[in-house]
C-alpha positions in Angstrom: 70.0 64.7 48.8 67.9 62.6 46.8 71.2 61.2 44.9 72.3 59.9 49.0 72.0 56.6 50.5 72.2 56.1 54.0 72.6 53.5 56.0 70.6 53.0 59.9 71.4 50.8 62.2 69.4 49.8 65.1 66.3 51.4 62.9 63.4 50.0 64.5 64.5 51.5 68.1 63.7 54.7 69.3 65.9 57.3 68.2 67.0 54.9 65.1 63.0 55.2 64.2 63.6 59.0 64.6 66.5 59.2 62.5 64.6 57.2 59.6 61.7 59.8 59.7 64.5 62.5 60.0 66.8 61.3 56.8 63.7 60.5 54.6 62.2 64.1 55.0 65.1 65.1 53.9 65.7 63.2 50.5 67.8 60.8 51.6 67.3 57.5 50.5 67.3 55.0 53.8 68.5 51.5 54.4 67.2 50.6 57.7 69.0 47.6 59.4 67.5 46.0 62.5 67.7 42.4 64.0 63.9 43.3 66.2 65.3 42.1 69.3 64.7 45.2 70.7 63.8 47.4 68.1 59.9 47.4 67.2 58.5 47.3 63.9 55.9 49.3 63.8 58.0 52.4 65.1 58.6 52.3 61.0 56.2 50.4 59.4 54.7 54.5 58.2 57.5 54.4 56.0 57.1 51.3 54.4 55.8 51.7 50.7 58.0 55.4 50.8 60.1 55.1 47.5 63.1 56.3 49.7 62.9 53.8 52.2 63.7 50.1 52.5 64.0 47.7 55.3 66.4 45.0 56.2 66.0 42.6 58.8 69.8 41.7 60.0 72.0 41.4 63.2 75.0 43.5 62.5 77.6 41.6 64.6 77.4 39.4 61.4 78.7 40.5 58.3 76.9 42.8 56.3 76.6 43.8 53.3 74.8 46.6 51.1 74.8 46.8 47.2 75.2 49.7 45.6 76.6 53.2 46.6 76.4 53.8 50.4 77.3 57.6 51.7 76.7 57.6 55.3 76.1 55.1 58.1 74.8 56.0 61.4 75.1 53.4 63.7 72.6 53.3 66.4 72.1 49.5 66.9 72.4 48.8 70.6 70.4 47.9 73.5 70.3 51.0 75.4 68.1 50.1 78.8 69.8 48.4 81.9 66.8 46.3 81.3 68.1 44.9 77.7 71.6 44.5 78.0 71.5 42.6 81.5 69.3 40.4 80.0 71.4 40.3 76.7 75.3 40.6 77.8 76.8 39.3 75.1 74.6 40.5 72.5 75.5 43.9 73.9 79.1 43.8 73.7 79.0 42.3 70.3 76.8 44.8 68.6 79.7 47.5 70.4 82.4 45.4 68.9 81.8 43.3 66.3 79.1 45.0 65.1 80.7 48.1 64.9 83.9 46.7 62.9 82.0 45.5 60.4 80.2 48.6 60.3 83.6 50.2 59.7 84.8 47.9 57.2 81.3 48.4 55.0 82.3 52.7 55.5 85.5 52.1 53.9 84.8 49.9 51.5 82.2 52.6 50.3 84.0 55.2 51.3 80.5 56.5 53.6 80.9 58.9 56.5 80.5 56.9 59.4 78.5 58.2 62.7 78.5 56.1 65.7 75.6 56.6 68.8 78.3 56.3 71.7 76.6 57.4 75.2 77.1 59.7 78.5 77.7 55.7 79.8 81.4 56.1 78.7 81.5 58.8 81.7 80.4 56.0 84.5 79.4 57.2 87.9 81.4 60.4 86.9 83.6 62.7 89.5 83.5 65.4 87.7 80.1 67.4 87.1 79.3 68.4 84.8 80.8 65.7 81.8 83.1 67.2 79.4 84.3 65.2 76.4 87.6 66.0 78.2 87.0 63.5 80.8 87.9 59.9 80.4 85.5 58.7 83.2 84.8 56.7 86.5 83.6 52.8 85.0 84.1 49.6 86.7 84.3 47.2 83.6 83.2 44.1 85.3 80.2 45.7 87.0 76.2 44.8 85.8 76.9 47.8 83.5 80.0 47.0 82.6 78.8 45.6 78.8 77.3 48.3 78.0 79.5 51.0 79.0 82.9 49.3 77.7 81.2 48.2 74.5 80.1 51.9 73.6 84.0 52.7 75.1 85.6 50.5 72.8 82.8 51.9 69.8 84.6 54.9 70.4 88.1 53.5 70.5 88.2 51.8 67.3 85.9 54.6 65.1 88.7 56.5 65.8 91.5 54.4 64.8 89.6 53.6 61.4 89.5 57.3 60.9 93.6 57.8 62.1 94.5 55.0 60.4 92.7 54.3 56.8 91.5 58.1 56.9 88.0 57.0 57.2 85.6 60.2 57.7 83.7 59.5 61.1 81.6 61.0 63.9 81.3 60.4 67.6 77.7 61.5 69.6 77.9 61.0 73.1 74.1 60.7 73.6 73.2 61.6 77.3 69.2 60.4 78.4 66.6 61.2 75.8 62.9 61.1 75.6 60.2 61.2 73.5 57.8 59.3 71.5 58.2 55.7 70.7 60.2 55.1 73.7 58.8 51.3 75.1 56.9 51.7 78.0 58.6 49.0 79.9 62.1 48.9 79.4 63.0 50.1 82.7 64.3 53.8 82.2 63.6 56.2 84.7 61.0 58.1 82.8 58.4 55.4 80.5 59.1 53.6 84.2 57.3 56.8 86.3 54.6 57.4 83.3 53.8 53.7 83.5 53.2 53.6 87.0 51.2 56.6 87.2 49.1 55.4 84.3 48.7 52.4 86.1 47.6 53.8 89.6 50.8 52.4 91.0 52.9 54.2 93.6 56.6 55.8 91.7 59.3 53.7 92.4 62.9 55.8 93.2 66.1 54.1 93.6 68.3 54.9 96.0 67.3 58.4 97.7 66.3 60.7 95.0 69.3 62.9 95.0 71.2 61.3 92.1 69.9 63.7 88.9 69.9 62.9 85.4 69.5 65.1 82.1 66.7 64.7 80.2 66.9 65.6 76.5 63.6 66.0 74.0 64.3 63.7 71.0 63.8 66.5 68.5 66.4 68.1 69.4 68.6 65.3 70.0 67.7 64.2 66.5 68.7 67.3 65.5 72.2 67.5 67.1 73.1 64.4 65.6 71.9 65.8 61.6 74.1 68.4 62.2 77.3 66.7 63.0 77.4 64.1 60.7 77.3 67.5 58.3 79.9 68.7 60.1 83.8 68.0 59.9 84.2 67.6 63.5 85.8 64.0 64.6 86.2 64.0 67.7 83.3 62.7 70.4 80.7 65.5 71.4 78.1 65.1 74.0 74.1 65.7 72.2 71.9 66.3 75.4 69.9 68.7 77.8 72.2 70.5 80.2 68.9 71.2 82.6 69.7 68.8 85.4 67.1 67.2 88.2 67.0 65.1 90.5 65.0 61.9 90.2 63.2 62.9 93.3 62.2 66.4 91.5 61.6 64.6 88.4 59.0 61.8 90.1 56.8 64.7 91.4 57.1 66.5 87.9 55.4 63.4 86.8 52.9 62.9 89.6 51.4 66.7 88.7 51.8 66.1 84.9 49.9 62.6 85.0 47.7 64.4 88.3 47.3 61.2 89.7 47.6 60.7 93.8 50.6 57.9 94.2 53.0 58.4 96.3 57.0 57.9 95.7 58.5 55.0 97.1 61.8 54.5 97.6 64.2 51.1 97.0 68.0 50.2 96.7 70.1 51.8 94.1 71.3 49.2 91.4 75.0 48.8 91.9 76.9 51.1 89.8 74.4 53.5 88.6 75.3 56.7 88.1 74.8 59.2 90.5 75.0 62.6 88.3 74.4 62.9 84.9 75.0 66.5 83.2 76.6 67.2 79.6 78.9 70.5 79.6 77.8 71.2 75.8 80.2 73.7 75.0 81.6 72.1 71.9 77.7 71.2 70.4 76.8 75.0 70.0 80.9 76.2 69.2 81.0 73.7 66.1 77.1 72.4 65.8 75.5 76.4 66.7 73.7 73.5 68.8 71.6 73.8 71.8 67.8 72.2 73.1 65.2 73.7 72.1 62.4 71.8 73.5 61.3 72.4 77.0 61.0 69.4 80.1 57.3 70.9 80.2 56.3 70.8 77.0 58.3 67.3 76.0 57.3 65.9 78.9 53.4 66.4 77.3 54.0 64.9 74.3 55.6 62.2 75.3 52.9 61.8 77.8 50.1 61.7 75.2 51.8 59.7 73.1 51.9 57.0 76.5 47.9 57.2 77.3 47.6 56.1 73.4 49.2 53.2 73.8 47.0 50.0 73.6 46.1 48.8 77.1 48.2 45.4 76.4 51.4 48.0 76.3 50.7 49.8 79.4 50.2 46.2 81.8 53.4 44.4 79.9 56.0 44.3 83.0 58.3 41.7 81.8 61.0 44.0 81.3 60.3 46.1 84.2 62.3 44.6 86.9 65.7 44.9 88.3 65.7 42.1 89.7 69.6 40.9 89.7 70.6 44.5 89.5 70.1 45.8 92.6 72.3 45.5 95.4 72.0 42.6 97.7 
C-alpha cells in the first residue's frame, strides 16, 4: 500500500489517532486533518518525522483541499462526548453537514473511497434491543443531543446519496461506545468519568439508577472492524461494537475492584434524553467483515487503566469538561 494516500479526519482524536497508527503500519501514506478543538496533538506527535505521515491543521466545515492523488478518506472528525458538542452545537452539526459535503466533494473529485464514522447515536433512546442497522430509531431532534445525533443522521443520509447518485464508492460504521488508550480523561463519558474519580479518591457518580446498560467496545478491535470494511464492497451502514452488554451500575463496581479503591457509587438525575440501552446486533460485521471483538472488558479495561495512572497529574485534576451542568434534567 505504499503507492496509497489516505486522508483522516478528526486525526488528533481518539480513534482518528488510532486509525493514523493503523493506516501508517500498514504502508499507507496519511494526511491527517484536524482543527485541535478537540482533538489533541500529542495523541500523534509519534508519527511526526514518519516519511508516510503528514499533518494538517484545518476545520473541515471549510473547504478543503488536498494536492495530489487521494484514495480513501475516513472521516472521523466530530465531537463525540455530550460534554463537547453541548458546549459546541453548531460546530457539531456543521462538521456532520458541511463538513461532510465537502468531504464528499474532495472523494469525487479524486475519485477516493469515502468512509464516514456515523454512531449507535442515530438509534436514540432505542425501543428495540438489541440495534439492528434495520432500525431507523427513537431521536428527539430538538433535544440537548439532538446535534449530535441528527448531524451523524444526516452524515449518513447524504454519504449515501453521493454514492446513489454520482456512483461514489462509500462506507457507513455505526460506531457504538469504545474505549481505550488516548481517550481524554475528562470529557464526560461514562468510563474516563468512573477511572477519574476513582483515581481521584472521589465517590462514582451514576446517572439515573444504574439499570440503563451500554456496550463497551476495546479500540483494537474497533479499529479493526473499520480496516476491514473500507476493504470491503459493502455500502450500506454496519454497526462496529461489543455486543457484551452491562449495566452502568455493574460497570461502576467493575471499576471500583479494577482501580481497588473504597468509594462508594452515588447516584444523580439522568440527563434528558440519554439512552437507556445500548447493544449492537452485529450480525452483518462477521457475515461480510468475518468480524467480531476480540479483546476482553477485563483485559481492556487494564490497559486502558494503566494507560490513565500515566497520565501527568495536571490531566487527572482538569474538571472543566466534567460537568453536566445544563444537561441534566431540571
Amino acid at each position: 500500500m505504499g503507492n496509497k494516500r489516505v486522508l483522516i479526519t478528526g486525526a488528533a482524536g481518539f480513534l482518528g489517532s488510532h486509525l493514523c497508527d493503523r493506516f501508517v503500519n500498514e504502508g499507507f501514506a496519511v494526511i491527517a486533518m484536524d482543527n485541535l478543538i478537540t482533538g489533541d496533538i500529542k495523541n500523534i506527535e509519534h508519527l511526526f518525522g514518519h516519511r508516510n505521515f503528514e499533518f494538517i491543521e484545518h476545520d473541515v466545515s471549510n473547504y478543503v483541499h488536498v494536492p495530489g492523488a487521494l484514495h480513501y478518506i475516513l472521516h472521523f472528525a466530530s465531537p463525540a462526548s455530550p460534554i463537547d458538542y453541548l458546549k459546541i452545537p453548531i460546530q457539531t452539526l456543521k462538521v456532520g453537514s458541511l463538513g461532510t459535503h465537502n468531504l464528499l466533494g474532495l472523494a469525487k473529485d479524486k475519485k477516493a473511497t469515502m468512509l464516514i464514522a456515523s454512531t449507535s447515536e442515530v438509534y436514540g433512546d432505542p425501543t428495540v434491543h438489541p440495534q439492528p442497522e434495520d432500525y431507523y430509531g427513537n431521536v428527539n431532534p430538538v433535544g440537548p443531543r439532538g446535534v449530535y445525533d441528527e448531524a451523524k443522521r444526516f452524515q449518513e443520509a447524504i454519504t449515501m446519496a453521493y454514492h446513489t447518485f454520482h456512483g461514489l464508492d462509500t462506507r457507513i460504521a455505526r460506531i457504538f461506545n469504545t474505549y481505550g488508550p488516548r481517550m481524554r480523561l475528562n470529557d464526560g463519558r461514562v468510563l474516563p468519568a468512573f477511572i477519574g474519580q476513582a483515581l481521584r479518591g472521589e465517590n462514582l457518580t451514576v446517572f439515573g439508577d444504574g439499570t440503563q446498560t451500554r456496550s463497551f467496545c476495546y479500540v483494537d478491535d474497533l479499529i479493526e472492524g473499520i480496516y476491514r470494511l473500507l476493504f470491503s464492497d459493502y455500502v450500506h451502514p454496519v454497526n462496529i461494537g461489543n455486543p457484551a452488554e452491562i449495566t452502568i451500575a455493574e460497570f461502576a463496581e467493575e471499576i471500583i475492584k479494577l482501580t481497588g479503591t473504597k468509594q462508594k457509587i452515588i447516584y444523580q438525575p439522568l440527563p434528558k434524553d440519554d439512552p437507556l440501552q445500548r447493544q449492537p446486533k452485529i450480525d452483518k460485521a462477521w457475515e461480510i467483515l468475518g468480524w467480531e471483538p476480540q479483546v476482553s472488558r477485563a483485559e481492556g479495561l487494564k490497559i486502558t487503566y494503566e494507560y490513565f495512572k500515566s497520565l501527568p497529574p495536571e490531566d487527572l485534576y482538569k474538571k472543566e469538561h466534567n460537568t453536566f451542568e445544563g444537561y441534566i434534567k431540571k
